[in-house]
C-alpha positions in Angstrom: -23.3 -7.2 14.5 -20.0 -9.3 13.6 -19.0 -10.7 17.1 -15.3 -12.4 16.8 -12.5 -13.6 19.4 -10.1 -10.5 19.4 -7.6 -12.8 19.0 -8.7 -14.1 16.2 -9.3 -11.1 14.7 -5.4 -9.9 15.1 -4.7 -13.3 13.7 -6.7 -13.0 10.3 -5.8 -10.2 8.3 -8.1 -10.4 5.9 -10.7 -10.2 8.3 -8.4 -7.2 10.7 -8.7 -5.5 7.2 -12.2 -5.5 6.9 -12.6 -3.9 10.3 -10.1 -1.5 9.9 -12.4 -0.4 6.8 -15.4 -0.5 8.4 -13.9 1.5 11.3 -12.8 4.2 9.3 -16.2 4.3 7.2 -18.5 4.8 11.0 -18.5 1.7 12.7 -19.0 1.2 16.1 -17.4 -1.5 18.2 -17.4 -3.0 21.2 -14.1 -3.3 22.3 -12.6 -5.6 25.6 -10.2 -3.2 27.8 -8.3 -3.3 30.8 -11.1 -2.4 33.0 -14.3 -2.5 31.2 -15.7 -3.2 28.1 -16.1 -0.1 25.8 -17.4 1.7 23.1 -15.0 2.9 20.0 -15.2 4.7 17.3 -12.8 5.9 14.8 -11.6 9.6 16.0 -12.0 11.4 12.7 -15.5 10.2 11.9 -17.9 12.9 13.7 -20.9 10.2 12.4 -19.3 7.9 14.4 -18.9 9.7 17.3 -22.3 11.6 17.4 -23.2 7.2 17.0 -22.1 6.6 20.3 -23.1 9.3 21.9 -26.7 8.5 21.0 -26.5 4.5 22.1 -25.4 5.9 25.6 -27.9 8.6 25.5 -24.5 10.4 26.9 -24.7 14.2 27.3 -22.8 16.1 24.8 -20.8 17.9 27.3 -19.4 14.9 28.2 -15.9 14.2 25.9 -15.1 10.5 24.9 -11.1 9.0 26.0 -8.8 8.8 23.0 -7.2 5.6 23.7 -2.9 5.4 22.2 -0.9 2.1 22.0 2.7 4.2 23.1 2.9 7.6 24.8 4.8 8.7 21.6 2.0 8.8 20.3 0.9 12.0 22.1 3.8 13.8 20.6 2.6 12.5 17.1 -0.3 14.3 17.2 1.4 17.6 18.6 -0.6 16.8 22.3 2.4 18.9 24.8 3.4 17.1 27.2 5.9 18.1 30.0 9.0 16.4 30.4 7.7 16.1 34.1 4.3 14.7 33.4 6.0 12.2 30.8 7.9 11.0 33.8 4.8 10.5 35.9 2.5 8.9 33.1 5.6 6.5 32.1 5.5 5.3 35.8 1.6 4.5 35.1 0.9 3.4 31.4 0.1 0.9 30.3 -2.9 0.8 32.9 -6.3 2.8 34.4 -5.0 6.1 34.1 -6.8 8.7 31.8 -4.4 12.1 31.3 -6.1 15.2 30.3 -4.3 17.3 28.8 -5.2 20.3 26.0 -6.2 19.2 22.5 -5.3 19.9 19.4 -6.5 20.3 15.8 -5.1 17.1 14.1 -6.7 15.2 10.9 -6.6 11.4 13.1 -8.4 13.2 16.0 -10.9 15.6 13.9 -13.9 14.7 14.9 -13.1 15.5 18.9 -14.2 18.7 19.8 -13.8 19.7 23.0 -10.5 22.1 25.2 -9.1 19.1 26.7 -8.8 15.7 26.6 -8.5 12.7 27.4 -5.6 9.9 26.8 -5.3 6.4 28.3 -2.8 3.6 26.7 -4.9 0.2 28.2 -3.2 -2.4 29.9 -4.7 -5.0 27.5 -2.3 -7.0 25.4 -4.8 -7.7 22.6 -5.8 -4.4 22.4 -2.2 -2.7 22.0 -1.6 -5.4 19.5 -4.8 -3.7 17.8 -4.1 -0.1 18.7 -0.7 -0.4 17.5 -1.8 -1.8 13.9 -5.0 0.4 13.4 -4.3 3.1 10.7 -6.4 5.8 12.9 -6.8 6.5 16.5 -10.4 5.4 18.5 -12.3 7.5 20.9 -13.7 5.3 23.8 -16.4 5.5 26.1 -17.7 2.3 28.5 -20.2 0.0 26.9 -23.2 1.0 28.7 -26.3 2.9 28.7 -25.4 6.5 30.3 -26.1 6.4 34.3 -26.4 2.7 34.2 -23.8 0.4 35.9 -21.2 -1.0 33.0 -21.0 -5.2 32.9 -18.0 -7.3 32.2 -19.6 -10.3 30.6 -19.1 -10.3 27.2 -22.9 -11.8 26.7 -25.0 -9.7 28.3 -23.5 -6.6 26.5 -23.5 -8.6 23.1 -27.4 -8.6 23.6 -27.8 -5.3 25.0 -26.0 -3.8 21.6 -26.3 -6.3 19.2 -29.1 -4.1 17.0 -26.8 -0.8 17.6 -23.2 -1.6 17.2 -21.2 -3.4 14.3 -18.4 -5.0 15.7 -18.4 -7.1 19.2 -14.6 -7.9 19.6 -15.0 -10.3 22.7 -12.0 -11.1 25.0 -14.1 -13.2 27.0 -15.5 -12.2 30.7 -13.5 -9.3 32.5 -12.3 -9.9 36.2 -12.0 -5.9 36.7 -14.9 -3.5 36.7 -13.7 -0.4 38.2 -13.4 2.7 35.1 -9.8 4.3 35.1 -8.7 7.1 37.4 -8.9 10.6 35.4 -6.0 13.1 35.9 -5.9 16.9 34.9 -2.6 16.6 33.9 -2.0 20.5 32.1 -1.1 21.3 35.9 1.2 19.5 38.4 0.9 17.6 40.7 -2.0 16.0 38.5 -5.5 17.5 39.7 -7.9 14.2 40.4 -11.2 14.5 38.7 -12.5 11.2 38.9 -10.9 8.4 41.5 -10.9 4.9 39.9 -8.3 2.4 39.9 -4.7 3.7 40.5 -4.5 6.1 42.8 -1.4 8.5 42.3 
């Protein structure tokens, strides 16, 4: 496991390209976010993903959280999106607020395989600087074991992982540790599934 300051990591680009390869070849990385540390993978690797899935012993059923550095994005990857629900998500995002909303078949998100899902941009600096510069688009999960509560200190996941993932990207101990607020958002007003931290 290659454990690095994510700060440094945006400042060295030799080393930001050797993650971006090793990203789009399978890796899996631990990742700091606005609310918990997670679990990313490259959205077009299915490896990768079926990876994760086995770390957290996570039910199949259960889809991973594309995460997007601008709601553009969406649009990009021919995600619809209501002029009305724009409004609404604009109003949230950056911030704790995953939007479901029906998938697509798109090369960058291949390896996702479920109806609908789900979108969050993360109100991390570092991470934007990140999302915005990766070449691909990651599929996030917390950083824990499935049914277990998820930690915010950098150290204690570090050791959980370290034989299981490849890259720790550690932005240091995390004050929050409440998971986003998920949002059927193909109907309006949204349809709550899942209460976390913004309440709409």
């Amino acid at each position: 496991m290659k454990r690095v300051k994510i700060g440094q990591l945006l400042a060295d680009q030799s080393l930001l390209h050797e993650f971006f390869a090793d990203v789009r070849a399978g890796a899996v990385v631990v990742l700091p976010t606005d609310t918990l540390y997670g679990f990313a993978v490259d959205a077009g690797n299915a490896e990768a993903v079926a990876r994760v899935y086995k770390i957290k012993s996570r039910s199949d059923h259960k889809p991973l959280i594309l995460f997007v550095h601008d709601i553009d994005e969406i649009a990009g990857l021919g995600i619809d999106v209501s002029s009305e629900a724009r409004r609404l998500l604009e109003k949230f995002w950056p911030g704790a607020l995953t939007a479901v909303l029906p998938a697509v078949q798109h090369p960058l998100i291949s390896a996702f395989a479920f109806k609908n899902i789900g979108i969050r941009i993360p109100d991390h600096f570092e991470l934007l600087q990140l999302l915005a510069r990766l070449p691909g688009k990651l599929l996030t999960t917390s950083a824990n074991r499935s049914g277990e509560p998820s930690d915010v200190d950098p150290d204690n996941i570090a050791a959980e992982f370290a034989g299981e993932v490849d890259w720790f990207l550690d932005g240091g101990l995390l004050t929050e540790c409440v998971p986003s607020t998920v949002a059927d958002f193909s109907v309006l007003p949204p349809l709550i599934l899942r209460q976390g931290k913004i309440k709409l």
